[in-house]
C-alpha positions as CSV (number, residue, x, y, z in Angstrom):
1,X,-137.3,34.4,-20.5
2,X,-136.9,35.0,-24.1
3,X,-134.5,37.6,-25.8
4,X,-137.7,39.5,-27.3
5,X,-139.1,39.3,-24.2
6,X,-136.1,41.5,-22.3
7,X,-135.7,43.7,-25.0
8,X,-139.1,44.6,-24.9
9,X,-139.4,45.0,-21.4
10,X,-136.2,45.5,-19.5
11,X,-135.6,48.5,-17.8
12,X,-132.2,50.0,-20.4
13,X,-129.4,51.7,-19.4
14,X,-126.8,53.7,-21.7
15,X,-123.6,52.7,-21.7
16,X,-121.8,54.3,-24.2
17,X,-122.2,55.3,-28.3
18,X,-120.9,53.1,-30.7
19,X,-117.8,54.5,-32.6
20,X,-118.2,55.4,-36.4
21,X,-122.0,54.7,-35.9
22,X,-123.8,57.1,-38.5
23,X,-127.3,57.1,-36.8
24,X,-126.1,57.7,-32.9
25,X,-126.1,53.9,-32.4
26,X,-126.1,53.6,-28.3
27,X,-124.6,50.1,-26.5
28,X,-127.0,49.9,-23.5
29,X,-127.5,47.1,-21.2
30,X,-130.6,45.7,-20.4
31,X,-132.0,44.3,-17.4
32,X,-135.0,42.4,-16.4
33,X,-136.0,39.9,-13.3
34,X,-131.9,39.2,-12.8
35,X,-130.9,38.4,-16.5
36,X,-128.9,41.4,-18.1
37,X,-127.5,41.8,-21.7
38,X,-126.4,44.5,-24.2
39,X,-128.3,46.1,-27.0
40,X,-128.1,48.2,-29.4
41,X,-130.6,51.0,-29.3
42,X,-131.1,53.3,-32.3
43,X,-133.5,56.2,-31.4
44,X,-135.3,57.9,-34.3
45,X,-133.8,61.2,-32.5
46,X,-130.5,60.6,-33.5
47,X,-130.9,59.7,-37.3
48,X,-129.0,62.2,-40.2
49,X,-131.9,63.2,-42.4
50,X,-132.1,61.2,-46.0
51,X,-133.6,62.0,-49.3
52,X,-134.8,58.6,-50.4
53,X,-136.0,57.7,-46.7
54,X,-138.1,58.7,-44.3
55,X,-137.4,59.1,-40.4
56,X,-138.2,55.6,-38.6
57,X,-135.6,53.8,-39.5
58,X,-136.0,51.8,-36.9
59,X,-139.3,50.2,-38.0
60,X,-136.9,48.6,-40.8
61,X,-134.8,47.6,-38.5
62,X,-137.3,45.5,-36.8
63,X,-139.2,45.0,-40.1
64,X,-136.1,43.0,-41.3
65,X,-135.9,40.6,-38.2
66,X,-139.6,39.9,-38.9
67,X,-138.6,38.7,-42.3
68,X,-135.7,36.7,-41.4
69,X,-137.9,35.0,-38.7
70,X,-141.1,34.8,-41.2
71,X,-138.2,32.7,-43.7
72,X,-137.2,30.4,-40.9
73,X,-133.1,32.0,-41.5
74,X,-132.6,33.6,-38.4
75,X,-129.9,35.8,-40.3
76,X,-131.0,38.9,-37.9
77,X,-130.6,39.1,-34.1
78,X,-133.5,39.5,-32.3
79,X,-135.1,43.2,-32.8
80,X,-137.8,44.9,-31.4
81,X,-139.2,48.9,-31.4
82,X,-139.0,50.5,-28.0
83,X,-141.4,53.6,-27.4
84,X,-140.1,54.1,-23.9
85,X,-136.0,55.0,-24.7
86,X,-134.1,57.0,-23.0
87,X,-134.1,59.5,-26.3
88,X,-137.6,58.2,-27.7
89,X,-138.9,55.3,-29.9
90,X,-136.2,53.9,-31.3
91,X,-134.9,50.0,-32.0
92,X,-133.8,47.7,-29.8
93,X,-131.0,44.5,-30.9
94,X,-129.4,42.6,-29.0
95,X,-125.5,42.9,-29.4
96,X,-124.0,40.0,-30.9
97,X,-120.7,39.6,-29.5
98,X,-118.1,38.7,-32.0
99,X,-114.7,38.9,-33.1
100,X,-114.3,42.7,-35.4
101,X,-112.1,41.3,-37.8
102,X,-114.7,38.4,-38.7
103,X,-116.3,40.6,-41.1
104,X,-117.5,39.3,-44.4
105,X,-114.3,39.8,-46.7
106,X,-113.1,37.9,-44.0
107,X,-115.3,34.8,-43.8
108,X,-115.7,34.9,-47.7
109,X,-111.4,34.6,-48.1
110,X,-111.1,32.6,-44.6
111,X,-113.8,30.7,-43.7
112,X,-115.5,28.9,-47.1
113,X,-117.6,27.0,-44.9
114,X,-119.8,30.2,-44.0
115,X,-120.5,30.4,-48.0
116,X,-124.0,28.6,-47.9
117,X,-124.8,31.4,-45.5
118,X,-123.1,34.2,-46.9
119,X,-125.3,33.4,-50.1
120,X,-128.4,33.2,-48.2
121,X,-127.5,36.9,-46.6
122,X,-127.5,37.8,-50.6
123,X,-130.6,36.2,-50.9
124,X,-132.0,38.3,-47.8
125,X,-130.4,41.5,-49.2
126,X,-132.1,40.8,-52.7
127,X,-135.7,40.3,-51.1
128,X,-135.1,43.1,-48.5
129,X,-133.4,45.7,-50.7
130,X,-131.0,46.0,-48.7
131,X,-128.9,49.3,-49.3
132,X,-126.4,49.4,-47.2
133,X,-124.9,45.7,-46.8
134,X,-121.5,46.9,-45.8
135,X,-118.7,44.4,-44.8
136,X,-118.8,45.0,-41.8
137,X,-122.9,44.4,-41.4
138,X,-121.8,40.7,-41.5
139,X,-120.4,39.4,-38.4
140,X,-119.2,35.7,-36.8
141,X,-120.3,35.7,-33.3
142,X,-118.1,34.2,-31.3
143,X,-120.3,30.6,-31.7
144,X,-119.6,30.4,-35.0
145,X,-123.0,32.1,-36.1
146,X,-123.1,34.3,-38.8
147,X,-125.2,37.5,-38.4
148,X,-126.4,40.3,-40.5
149,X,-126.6,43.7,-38.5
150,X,-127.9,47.2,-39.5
151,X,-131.1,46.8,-41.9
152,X,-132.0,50.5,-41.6
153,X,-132.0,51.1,-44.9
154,X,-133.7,48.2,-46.3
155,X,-137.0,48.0,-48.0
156,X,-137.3,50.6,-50.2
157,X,-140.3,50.3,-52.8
158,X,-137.7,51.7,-55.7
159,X,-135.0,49.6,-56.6
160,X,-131.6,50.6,-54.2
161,X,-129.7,47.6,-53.8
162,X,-126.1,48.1,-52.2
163,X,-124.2,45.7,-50.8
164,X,-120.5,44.4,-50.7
165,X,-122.0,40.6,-51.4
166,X,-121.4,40.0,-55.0
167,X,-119.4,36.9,-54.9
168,X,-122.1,35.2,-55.5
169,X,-123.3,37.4,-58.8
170,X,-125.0,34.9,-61.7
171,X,-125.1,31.7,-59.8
172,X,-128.1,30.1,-59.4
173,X,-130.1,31.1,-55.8
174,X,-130.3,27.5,-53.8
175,X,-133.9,25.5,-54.1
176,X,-134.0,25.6,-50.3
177,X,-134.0,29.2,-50.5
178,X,-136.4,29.4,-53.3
179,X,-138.7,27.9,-51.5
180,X,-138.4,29.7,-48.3
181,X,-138.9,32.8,-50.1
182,X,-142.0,31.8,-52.2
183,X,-145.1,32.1,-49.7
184,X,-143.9,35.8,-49.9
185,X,-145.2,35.8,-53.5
186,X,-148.4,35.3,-52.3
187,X,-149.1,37.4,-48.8
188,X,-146.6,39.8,-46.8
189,X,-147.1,38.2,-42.9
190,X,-149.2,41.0,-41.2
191,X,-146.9,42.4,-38.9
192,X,-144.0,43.0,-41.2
193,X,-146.3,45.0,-43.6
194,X,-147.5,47.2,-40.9
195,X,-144.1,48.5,-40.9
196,X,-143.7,49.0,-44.4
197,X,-145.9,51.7,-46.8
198,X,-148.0,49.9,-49.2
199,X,-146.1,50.5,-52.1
200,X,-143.0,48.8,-50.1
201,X,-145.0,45.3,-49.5
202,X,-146.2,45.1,-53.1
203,X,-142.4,46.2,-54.1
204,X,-141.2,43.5,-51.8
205,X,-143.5,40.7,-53.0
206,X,-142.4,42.0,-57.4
207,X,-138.5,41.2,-56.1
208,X,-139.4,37.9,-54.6
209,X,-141.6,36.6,-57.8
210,X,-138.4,38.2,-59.7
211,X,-136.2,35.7,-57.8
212,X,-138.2,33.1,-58.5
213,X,-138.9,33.4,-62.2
214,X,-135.2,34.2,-62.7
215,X,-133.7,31.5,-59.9
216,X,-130.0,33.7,-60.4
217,X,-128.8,35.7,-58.0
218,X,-128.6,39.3,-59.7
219,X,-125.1,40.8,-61.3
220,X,-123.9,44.4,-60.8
221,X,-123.6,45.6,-64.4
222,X,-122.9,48.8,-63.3
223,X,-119.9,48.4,-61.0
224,X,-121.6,51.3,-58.9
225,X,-123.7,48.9,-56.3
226,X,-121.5,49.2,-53.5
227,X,-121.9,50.8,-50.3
228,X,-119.4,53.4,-49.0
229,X,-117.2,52.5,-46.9
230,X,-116.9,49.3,-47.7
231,X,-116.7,48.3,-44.0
């Protein structure tokens, strides 16, 4: 049995909320046929009202594993929406377990071998909008992976990029990832831009054929793109 597959399917139960969560983030544990494993559900019932987005964050957060899946990075654990929660539709993840002070100040100072995929997390955050890429959205599971959690606020058809990842600011993006990125140019895969408003896929496809044209990863002129708290 797949992760998507439990998610999707197992019967959840609540265990606790997840302190300094701003959007009631629930740890539940999920069980189906005899496997078991935690999640992290994020019911639409439990989000703060914003001004620059809509309710249903959760479709982003599943919109954003569809991308990191459609690009082959596997940056995202495995997400999937869940009509049947115990507070309503809401997203499922499955919990990564990891060490807390692994964040990405952490693996940036610690750990230079993570940097190839620290700058591919800047590449997803450039091509997902990402406005919220706090420290602390970047974990080391305890394999060694490196993750990137909590893409509610990604997306965006304005421009809203936030993130703590700017070490990387002016260098050229990698080839690799170039090319990775470029079929987006061309067509949004289906099911990611039935999560997304129209003007959001087109918006999506003008920062990919930005990256591409440009080949640099972008520089905070402003000093301002940062997300609060920085973890």
């Amino acid at each position: 049995m797949n992760d998507l597959v439990l998610l999707a399917e197992g019967r959840m139960e609540l265990l606790g909320m997840i302190r300094g969560s701003s959007n009631s983030a629930l740890l539940a544990e999920v069980t189906l046929e005899g496997r078991s494993a935690w999640a992290v559900y994020k019911p639409q019932e439990g989000e703060r009202p914003l001004s620059d987005f809509n309710p249903g964050l959760h479709r982003r957060e599943r919109a954003a594993y569809l991308l990191s899946e459609s690009l082959g990075w596997g940056i995202v654990p495995p997400t999937v929406v869940r009509e049947d929660g115990p507070f309503g539709v809401g997203s499922l993840q499955l919990f990564v377990e990891h060490d807390p002070h692994g964040h990405y100040f952490a693996l940036y100072d610690d750990a230079p071998e993570t940097h190839a995929l620290l700058r591919r997390i800047a590449v997803f955050d450039c091509v997902a909008n990402n406005a919220d890429r706090k420290g602390g959205h970047v974990l080391r599971g305890v394999d060694g992976r490196v993750w990137g959690i909590d893409h509610g606020l990604c997306f965006a058809a304005a421009f809203k990029l936030r993130t703590v990842v700017w070490d990387f600011a002016g260098e050229a993006v990698p080839e690799e990832l170039l090319h990775d990125i470029a079929p987006l140019a061309d067509a949004v895969p289906g099911e990611l831009a039935a999560l997304l408003h129209v003007r959001e896929a087109a918006a999506l496809q003008d920062r990919v054929r930005r990256l591409l044209d440009e080949a640099v990863l972008p520089v905070d002129r402003t000093g301002r793109r940062v997300p609060w708290p920085l973890l």
